[in-house]
N, C-alpha and C positions, 0 to 999 in steps of 0.2 A: 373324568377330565382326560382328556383325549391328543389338544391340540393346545398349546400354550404362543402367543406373539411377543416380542422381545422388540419394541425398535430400538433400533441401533443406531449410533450418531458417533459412537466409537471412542464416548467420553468414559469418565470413572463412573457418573452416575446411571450411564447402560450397563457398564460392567455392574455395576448393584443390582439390578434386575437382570442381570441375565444369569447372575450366579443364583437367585432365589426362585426363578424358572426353574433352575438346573437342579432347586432340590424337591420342585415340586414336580417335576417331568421324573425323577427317580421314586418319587413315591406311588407314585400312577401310572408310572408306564407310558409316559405322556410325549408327546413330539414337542420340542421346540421351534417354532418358526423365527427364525433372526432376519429384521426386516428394516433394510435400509432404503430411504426414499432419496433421491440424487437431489429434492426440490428445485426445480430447473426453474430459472427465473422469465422475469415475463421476457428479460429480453431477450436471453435464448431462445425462447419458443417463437417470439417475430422475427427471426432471423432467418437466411435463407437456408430453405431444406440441408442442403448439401452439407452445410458449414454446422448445421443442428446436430444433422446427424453425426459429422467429425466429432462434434465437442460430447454429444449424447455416449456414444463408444469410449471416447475418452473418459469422464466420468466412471462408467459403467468397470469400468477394465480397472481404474484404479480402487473403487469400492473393492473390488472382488482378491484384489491383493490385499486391501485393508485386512478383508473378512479372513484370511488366512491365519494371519498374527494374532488375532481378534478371539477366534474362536478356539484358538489354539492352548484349553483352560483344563488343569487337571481335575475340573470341580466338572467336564462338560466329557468327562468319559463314563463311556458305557451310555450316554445319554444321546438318543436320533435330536440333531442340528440340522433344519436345512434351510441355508442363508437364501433370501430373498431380495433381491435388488431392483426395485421399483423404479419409473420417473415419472413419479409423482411431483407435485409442484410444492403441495400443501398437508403438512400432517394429519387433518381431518379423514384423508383418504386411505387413513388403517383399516376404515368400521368396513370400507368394501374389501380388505385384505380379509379381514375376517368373516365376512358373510361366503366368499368365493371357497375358502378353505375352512368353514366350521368350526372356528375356535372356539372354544370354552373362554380363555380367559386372555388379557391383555397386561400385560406386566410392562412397567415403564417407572424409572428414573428421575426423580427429580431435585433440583437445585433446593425448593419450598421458599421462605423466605428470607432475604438475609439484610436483616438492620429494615431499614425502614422499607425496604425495596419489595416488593410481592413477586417474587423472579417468577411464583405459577399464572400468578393472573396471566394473561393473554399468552402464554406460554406454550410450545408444545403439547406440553403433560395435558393442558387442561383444555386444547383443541381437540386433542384424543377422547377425552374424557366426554367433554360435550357432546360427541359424534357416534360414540361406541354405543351399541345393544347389548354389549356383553359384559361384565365385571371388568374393571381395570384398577388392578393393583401397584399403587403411587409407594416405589421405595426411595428414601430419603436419604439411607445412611448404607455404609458395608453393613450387610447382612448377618449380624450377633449371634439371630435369634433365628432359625427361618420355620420353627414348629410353631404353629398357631395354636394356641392352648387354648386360651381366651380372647372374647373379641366381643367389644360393645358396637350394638343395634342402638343408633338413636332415632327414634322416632313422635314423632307427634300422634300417631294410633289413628290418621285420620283415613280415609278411605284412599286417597292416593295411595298411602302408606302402603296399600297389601299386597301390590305386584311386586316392588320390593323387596318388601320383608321376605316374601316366599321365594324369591331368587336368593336374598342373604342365606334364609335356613336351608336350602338344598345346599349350597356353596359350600356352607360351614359343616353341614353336617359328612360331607365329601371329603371336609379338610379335619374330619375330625376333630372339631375346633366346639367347645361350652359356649352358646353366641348367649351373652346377657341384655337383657331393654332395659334400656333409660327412656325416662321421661324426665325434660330437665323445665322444672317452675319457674319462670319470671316474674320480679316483683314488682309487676305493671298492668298494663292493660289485656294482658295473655295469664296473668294470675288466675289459676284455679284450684278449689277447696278439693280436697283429697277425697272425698265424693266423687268431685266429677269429674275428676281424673280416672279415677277405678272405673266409675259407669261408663267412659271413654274406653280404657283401654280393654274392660269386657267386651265391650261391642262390637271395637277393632279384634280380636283373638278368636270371638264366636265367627264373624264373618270371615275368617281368615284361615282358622282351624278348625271348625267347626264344635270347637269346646273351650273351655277355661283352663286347660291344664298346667298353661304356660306365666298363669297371670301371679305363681310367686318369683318365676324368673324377671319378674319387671321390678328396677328401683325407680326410686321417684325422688327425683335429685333436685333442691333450691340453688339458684343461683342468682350471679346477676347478667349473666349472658350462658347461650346457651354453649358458646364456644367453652368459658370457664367449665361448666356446668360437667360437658362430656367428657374433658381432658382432666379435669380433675378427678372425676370417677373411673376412670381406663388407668389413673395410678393407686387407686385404692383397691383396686381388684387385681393389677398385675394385670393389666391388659396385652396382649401383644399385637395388638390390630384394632383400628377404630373402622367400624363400616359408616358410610354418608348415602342418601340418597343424592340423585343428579334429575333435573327438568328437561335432558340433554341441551339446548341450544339456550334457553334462557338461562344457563347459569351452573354452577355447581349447589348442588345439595339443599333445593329449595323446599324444606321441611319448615314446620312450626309456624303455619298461617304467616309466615313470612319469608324468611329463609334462616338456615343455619349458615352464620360468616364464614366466607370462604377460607377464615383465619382457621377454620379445623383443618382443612388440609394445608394450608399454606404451612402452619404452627406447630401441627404435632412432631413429636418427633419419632411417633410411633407409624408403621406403614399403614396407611387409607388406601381402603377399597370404596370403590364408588358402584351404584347398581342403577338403571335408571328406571324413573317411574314411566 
């Protein structure tokens, strides 16, 4: 891991991710990129040149005093920061930050949900998330915990499934992180007898690893959702990290011949990493 991205919006919940950047760029040697976008609205951008650019400069200059106060963290010494100031319109436009400058990974902030309200749906976080080719890791809370010890893989073992998975187990195994699989059973029309689950997930593991070696690392979890399912199990194991797949643009973490509810990343209150299929 090489290069880490940070956006910055200058709230507590970037300060969250920027400080667990800060101790993943210490463990690898890694750059920070701290990346704030001016989002210039449409009606700036119809306005006349001259008057754009005044207000573009403007923006631009006061970002950059932001980022002074901003970065100014004793958790971000000894650590290469180098602030980024975009005018971008729309947050989708990190995945080209990232492709330009070869990130490994995306680290971002968020609200999740609070009371009835889905603050990630249509959110930031999860513009980013639907857009990215690279891991993006959704932190919720100040940073407790930032060693990834344990971290559940939910997967449905189907053939989607194994670009993922194998982006999960390089990640983890980078982060020195025990990544365990679930398989979580619904008791519906997705119910399957513990046969065919096994015969499932050998066949996912063979086509993936090329062996069975991994097939006592899988539990096989009954639930009655699959969101219960996997956050129930990330507390029984001491999870520190839940991974989800992503369909990037159709949606977050469209796993299990249908999808996993976006209530895992919304809900946990554990950090989500997303990978896309």
């Amino acid at each position: 891991m090489k290069k880490i991205i940070v956006p910055i919006d200058f709230s507590e919940h970037s300060e969250y991710a920027l400080e667990t950047a800060a101790f993943l760029a210490k463990k690898y040697d890694a750059e920070i990129l701290a990346l704030h976008m001016l989002e210039l609205s449409n009606a700036l951008i119809s306005n006349a040149e001259n008057m754009q650019q005044e207000e573009t400069v403007f923006y631009l200059k006061l970002a950059e005093q932001k980022f002074q106060g901003f970065l100014d963290k004793e958790y971000l010494k000894d650590v290469k920061v180098t602030p980024l100031v975009k005018h971008f319109k729309v947050f989708s436009e990190v995945s080209e930050v990232a492709k330009e400058h070869d990130a490994d990974l995306i680290v971002m902030g968020s609200h999740g949900a609070s009371g009835l309200k889905e603050v990630l749906v249509g959110s930031n976080t999860e513009k980013v998330v639907r857009h990215s080719n690279i891991p993006v890791l959704v932190i919720k809370h100040n940073p407790i915990l930032t060693d990834f010890e344990n971290v559940i893989f939910a997967s449905d073992f189907s053939e989607d499934a194994i670009k993922p998975y194998l982006n999960a187990s390089k990640m983890f195994e980078a982060l020195d992180a025990k990544m365990h699989l679930v398989y979580v059973n619904l008791p519906d029309n997705q119910f399957r007898s513990s046969t065919e689950i096994e015969k499932r997930v050998a066949g996912f593991l063979k086509a993936a690893e090329g062996n069975l070696d991994k097939m006592k690392q899988v539990a096989y979890v009954n639930d009655y959702s699959i969101e219960k399912g996997v956050l129930n199990y990330s507390n029984i194991i001491g999870a520190d990290l839940v991974a989800v797949a992503t369909h990037g643009r159709k949606g977050l973490a469209h796993f299990f011949e249908g999808s996993i509810s976006e209530d895992i990343a919304n809900h946990s209150t554990l950090p989500v990493m997303t990978f896309k299929i």
